[in-house]
N, C-alpha and C positions, 0 to 999 in steps of 0.2 A: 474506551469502548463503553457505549452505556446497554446497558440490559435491555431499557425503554424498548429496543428497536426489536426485541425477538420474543414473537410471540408464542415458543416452544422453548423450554430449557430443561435439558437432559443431566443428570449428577451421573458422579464415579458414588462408589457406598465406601470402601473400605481406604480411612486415612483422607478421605474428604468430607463425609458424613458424620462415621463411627470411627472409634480406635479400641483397641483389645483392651482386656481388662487382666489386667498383671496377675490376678490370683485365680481366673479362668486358667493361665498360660502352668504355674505351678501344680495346680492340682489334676491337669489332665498333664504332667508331665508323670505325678505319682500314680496315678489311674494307670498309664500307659506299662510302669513297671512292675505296677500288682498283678495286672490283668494277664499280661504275659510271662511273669516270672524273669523281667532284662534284669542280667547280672551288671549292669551300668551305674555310676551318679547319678542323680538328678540331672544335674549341668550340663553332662558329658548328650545325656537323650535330648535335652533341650537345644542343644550346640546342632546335632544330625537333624532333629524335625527342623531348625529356623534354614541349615543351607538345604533342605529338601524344598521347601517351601518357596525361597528362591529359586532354586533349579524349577523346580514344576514351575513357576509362574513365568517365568522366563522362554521356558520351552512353548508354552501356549501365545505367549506372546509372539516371539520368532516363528512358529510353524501358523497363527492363524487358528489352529484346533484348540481343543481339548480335551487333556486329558483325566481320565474317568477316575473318582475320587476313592474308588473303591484301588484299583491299581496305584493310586498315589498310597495307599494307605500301606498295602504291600510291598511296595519296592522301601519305604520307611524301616516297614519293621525290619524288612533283612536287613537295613544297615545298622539294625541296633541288635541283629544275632539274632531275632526269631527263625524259628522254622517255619514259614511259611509255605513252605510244599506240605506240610500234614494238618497243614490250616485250614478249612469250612470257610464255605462263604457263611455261612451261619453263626459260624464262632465272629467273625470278623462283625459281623451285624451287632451282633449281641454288644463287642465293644463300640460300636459307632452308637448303638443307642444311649450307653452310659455317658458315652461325651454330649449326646445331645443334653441329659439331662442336667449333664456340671455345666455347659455353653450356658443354659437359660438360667442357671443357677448364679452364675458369676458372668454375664451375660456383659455384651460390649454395651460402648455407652457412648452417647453423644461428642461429638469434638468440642461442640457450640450448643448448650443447653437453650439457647435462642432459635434454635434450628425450625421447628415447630410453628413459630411466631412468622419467619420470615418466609415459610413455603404457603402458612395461612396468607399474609401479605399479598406474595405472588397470583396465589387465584385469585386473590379478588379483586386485583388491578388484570386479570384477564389472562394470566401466563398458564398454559399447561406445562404440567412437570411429570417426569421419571426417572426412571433409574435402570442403570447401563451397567453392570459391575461382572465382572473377570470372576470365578471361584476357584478355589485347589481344594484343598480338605474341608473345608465348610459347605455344605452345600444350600442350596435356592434353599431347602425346603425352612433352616432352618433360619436363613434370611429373611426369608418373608414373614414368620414370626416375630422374627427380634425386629421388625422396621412397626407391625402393630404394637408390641410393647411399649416402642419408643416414641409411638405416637405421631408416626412419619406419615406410614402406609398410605392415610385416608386424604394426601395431596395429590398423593401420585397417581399421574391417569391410569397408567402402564409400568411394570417392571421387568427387565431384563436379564438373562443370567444366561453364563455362558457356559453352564450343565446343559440347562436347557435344550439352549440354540445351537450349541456341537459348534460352535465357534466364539473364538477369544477376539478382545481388542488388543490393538488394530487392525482386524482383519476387515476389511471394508464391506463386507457381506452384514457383519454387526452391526456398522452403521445404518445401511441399506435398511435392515429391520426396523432399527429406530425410526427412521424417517417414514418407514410404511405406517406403522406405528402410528404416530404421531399425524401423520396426514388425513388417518380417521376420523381425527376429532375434530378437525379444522383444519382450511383452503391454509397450508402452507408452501416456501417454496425451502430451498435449501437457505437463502439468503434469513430465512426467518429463524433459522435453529440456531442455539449454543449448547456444548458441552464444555461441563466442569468437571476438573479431576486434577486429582496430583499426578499421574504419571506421564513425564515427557510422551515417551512413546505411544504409550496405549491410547493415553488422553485428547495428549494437545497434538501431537501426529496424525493419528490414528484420526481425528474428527478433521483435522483442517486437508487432509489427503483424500476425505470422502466428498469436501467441498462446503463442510459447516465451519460454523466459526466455533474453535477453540479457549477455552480460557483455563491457564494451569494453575491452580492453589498454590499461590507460595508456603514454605515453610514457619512463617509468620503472621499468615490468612487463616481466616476460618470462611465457609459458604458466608457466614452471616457478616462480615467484614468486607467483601467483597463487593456485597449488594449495596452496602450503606457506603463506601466509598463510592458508586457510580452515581 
């Protein structure tokens, strides 16, 4: 499959883009147990947030929705023994702010520090690009920052998120968007779009079930590897 032929190309963000940064992942695990007083390990909170984190992305992916970051953040804590019935949405703010400030702090980072390069490349052989990504406890606001940081943002025609849109991929209403999207800028048809992404379902399903053409990241690809193989 060569790229050449599509004049629109769509990215996944998290694990096709970006990957977490390991001392992001520790110190909001101790944030997590200062802030609330969890009588837990470290380990033990970090074991409950990674199978929530599954669970939630899972569930938005099977039902097509989802779900609201602020409720991800509550059903979390009661599995690690907060009280969350005498909890404030206030109080809850207050720690969703300190995480934003440890996220930029210790902030994710590119998969393919070439990333930059090859979406420069892309315009100006003529491709428009964007970005289509899922969320659970991260949300847009602070993705759209971390994508300026990284020095992404000013390729992307359009960016997507599925706080936003009240819908997850694969649900084909997400695509539907993309392609509205995307048609703005330029006479496309469906035949002209691809999406990139690592995950079977959401990705390479979820795109080739709305009628675009698919391409799933291997485990051994980066975006930038992909391009320079075609």
């Amino acid at each position: 499959m060569k790229y050449q032929q599509f004049g629109h190309i769509s990215f996944d963000l998290w694990l096709t883009l970006i990957k977490s940064n390991p001392e992001y992942k520790l110190r909001r695990n101790r944030l997590m147990i200062d802030f609330f007083s969890i009588d837990l390990e470290p380990s033990v909170v970090d074991a409950v947030y990674n199978k929530c984190d599954r669970v939630f992305n899972t569930i938005n992916e099977v039902t097509g929705g989802n779900l609201d970051a602020n409720e991800l953040w509550l059903i979390f804590l009661s599995e690690v023994n907060v009280d969350v019935k005498s909890m404030s949405l206030g109080r809850l703010q207050e720690f969703i702010d300190e995480t934003e400030k440890l996220f930029f702090q210790y902030h994710p980072t590119l998969i393919d520090e070439r990333t930059p390069e090859l979406f420069n490349n892309l315009v100006n052989e003529g491709h428009t690009l964007s970005l289509l990504c899922n969320t659970a406890f991260t949300k847009s606001n602070f993705l759209k920052k971390l994508l300026t940081i990284l020095g992404v943002d000013k390729y992307l025609s359009f960016q997507l998120y599925s706080d936003e849109m009240g819908y997850s991929k694969p649900n084909i209403k997400v695509y539907e968007q993309m392609y509205t999207e995307a048609q703005k800028l330029k006479p496309l048809t469906k035949d002209d779009i691809m999406h990139v992404g690592d995950n079977p379902r959401a990705d390479l399903w979820g795109a080739r079930n709305f009628g675009i053409e698919g391409r799933l990241l291997l485990p051994t690809e980066t975006v930038v590897t992909i391009f320079e193989n075609n």
